[in-house]
C-alpha positions as CSV (number, residue, x, y, z in Angstrom):
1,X,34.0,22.8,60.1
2,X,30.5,23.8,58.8
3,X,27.5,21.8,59.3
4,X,27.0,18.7,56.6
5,X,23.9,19.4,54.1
6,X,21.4,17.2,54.9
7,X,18.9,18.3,52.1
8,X,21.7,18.2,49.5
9,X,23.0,15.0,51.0
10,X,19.3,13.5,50.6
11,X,19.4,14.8,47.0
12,X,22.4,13.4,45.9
13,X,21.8,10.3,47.5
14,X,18.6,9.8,45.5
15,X,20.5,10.1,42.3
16,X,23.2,7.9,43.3
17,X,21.4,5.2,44.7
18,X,18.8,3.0,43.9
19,X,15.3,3.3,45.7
20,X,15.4,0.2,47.9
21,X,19.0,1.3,49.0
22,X,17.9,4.9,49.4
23,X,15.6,3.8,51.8
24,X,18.0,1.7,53.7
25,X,20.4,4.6,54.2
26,X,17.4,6.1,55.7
27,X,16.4,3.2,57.6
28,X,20.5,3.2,59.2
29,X,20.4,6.9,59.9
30,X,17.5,6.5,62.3
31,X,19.2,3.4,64.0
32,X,22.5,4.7,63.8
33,X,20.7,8.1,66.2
34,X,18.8,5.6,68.1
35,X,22.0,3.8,69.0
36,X,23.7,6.8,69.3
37,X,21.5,8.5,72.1
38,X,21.1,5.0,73.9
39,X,25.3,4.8,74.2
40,X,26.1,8.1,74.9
41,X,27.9,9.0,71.3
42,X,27.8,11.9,69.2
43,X,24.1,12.0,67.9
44,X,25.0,14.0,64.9
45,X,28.1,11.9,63.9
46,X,25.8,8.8,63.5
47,X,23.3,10.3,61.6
48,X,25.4,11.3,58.9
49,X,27.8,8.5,58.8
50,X,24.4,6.2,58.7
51,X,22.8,8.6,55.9
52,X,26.2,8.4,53.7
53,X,27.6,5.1,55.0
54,X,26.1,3.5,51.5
55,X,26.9,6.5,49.2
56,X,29.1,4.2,46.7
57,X,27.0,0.8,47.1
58,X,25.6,1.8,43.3
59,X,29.0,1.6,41.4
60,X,30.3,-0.2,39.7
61,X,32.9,-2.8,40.2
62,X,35.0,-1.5,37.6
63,X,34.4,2.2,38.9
64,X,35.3,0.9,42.7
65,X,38.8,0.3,41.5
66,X,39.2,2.4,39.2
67,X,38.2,5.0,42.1
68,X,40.6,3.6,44.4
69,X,43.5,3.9,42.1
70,X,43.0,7.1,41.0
71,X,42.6,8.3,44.4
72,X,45.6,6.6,46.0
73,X,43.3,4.1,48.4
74,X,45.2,1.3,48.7
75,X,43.1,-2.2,47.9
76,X,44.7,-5.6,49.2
77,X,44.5,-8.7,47.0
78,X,41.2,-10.0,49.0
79,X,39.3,-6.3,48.4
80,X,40.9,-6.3,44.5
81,X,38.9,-10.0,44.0
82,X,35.8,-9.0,46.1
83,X,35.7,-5.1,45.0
84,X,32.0,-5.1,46.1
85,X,33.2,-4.7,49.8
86,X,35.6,-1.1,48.7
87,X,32.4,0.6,48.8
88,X,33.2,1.3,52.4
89,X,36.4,2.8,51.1
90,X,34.7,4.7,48.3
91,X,32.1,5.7,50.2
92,X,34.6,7.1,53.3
93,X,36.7,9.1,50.7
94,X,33.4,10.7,48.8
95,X,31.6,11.3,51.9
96,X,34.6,13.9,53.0
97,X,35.4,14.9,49.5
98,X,32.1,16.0,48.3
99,X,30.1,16.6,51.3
100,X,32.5,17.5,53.9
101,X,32.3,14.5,56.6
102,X,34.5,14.9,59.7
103,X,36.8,12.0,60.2
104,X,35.0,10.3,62.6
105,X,32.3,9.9,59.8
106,X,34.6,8.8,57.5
107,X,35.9,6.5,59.7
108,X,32.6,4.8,60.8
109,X,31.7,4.5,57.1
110,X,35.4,2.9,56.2
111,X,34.6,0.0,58.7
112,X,31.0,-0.7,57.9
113,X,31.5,-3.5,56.1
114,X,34.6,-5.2,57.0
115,X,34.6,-3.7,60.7
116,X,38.4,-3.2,62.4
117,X,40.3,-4.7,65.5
118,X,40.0,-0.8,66.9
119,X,36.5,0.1,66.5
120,X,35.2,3.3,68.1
121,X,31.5,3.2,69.4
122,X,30.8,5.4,66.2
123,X,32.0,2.5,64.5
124,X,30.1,-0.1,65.8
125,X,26.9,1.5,65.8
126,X,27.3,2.0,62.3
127,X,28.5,-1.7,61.9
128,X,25.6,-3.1,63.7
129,X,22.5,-0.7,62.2
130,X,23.6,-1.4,59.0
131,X,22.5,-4.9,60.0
132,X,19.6,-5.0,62.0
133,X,17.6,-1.2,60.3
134,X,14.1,-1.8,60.5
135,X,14.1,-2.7,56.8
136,X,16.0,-5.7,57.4
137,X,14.1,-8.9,57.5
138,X,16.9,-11.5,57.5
139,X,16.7,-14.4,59.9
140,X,18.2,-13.9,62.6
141,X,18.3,-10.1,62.6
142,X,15.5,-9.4,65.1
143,X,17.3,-11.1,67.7
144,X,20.3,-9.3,67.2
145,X,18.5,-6.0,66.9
146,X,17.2,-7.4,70.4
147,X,20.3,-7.6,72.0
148,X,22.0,-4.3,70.4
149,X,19.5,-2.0,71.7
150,X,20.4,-3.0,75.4
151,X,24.0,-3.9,75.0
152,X,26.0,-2.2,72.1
153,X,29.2,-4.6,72.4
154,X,27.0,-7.7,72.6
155,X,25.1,-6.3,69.4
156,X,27.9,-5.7,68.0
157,X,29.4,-9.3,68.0
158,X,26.5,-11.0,67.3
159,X,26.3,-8.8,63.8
160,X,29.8,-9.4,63.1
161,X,29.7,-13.1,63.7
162,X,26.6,-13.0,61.5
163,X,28.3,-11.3,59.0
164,X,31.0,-13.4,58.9
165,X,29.2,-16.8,58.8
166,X,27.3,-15.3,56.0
167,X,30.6,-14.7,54.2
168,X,31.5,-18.1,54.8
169,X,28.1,-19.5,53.7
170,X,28.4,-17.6,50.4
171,X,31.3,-19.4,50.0
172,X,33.5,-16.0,50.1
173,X,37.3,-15.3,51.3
174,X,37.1,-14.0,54.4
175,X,39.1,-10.8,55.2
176,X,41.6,-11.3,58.0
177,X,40.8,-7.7,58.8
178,X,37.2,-9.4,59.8
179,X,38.5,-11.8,61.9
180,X,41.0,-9.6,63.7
181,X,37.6,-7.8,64.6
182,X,35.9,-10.9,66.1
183,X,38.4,-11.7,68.3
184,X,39.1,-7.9,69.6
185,X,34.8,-8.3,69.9
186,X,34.4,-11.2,71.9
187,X,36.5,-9.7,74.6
188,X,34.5,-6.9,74.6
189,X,31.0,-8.5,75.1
């Protein structure tokens, strides 16, 4: 498989997305390769799966499902009533459509938002630098980003028990596919 584009990648990006988010994907590429060389994972993997892990945050809701439909993605009754959350889907499917990511990419991105009870470390580096990027400045995130850059798995279930009280607080449904991570998680701490 050739090498991803980086410079085309970068240039699509910046007309798909809007600034603040353009600079977030930028923001999770450089965690995503600081996590990456600190766990022993593939280095070039999570730079591109943290660089297109937001590639369909922009659309629509409408164009989400409508995507997913026409593209034979599957969507649950919980993603079809919150279709903000099949960016992750959307995103996995354009990321090796259009640019040519390898599965593991498109697998890190598919779990970014709702995580999996079988992540890979890909995976949860991309779950948790989504979360604690330098650009975040939620409460509570510098503690986590604390903890994650000495202890992956621990990172890792404090950003998904964040993320998941923050569903909750939103007053949200919850995706069982969330939960089934957390419990997977806290045996892996």
């Amino acid at each position: 498989m050739a090498d991803l584009d980086e410079k085309y990648i970068m240039r699509e990006l910046k007309k798909r997305l809007e600034p603040k988010r353009y600079k977030h994907s930028l923001n999770v590429m450089k965690m995503a390769v600081t996590l990456a060389e600190k766990n022993g994972a593939d280095v070039y993997n999570a730079k591109f799966a943290g660089l297109l892990h937001d590639v369909a945050k922009n659309m629509s809701n409408d164009d989400l499902v409508k995507y997913c439909d026409e593209n034979g993605i599957i969507i649950d009754d919980i993603k079809r009533r919150s279709p903000g959350t099949l960016h992750a889907e959307v995103g996995a499917d354009i990321a090796k459509k259009e640019f040519g990511a390898n599965d593991d990419i498109a697998r890190a991105i598919l779990y970014h938002t709702l995580a999996n009870s079988e992540m890979t470390t890909l995976d949860k580096i991309l779950y948790v630098s989504d979360l604690i990027e330098v650009g975040r400045d939620l409460e509570g995130v510098d503690e986590i980003r604390e903890v994650a850059l000495e202890n992956l798995n621990e990172g890792y279930y404090l950003s998904l028990l964040y993320c998941i009280n923050n569903v909750k607080e939103r007053g949200k449904e919850l995706h069982p596919q969330s939960l089934a991570a957390l419990e997977v998680a806290k045996t892996q701490r």
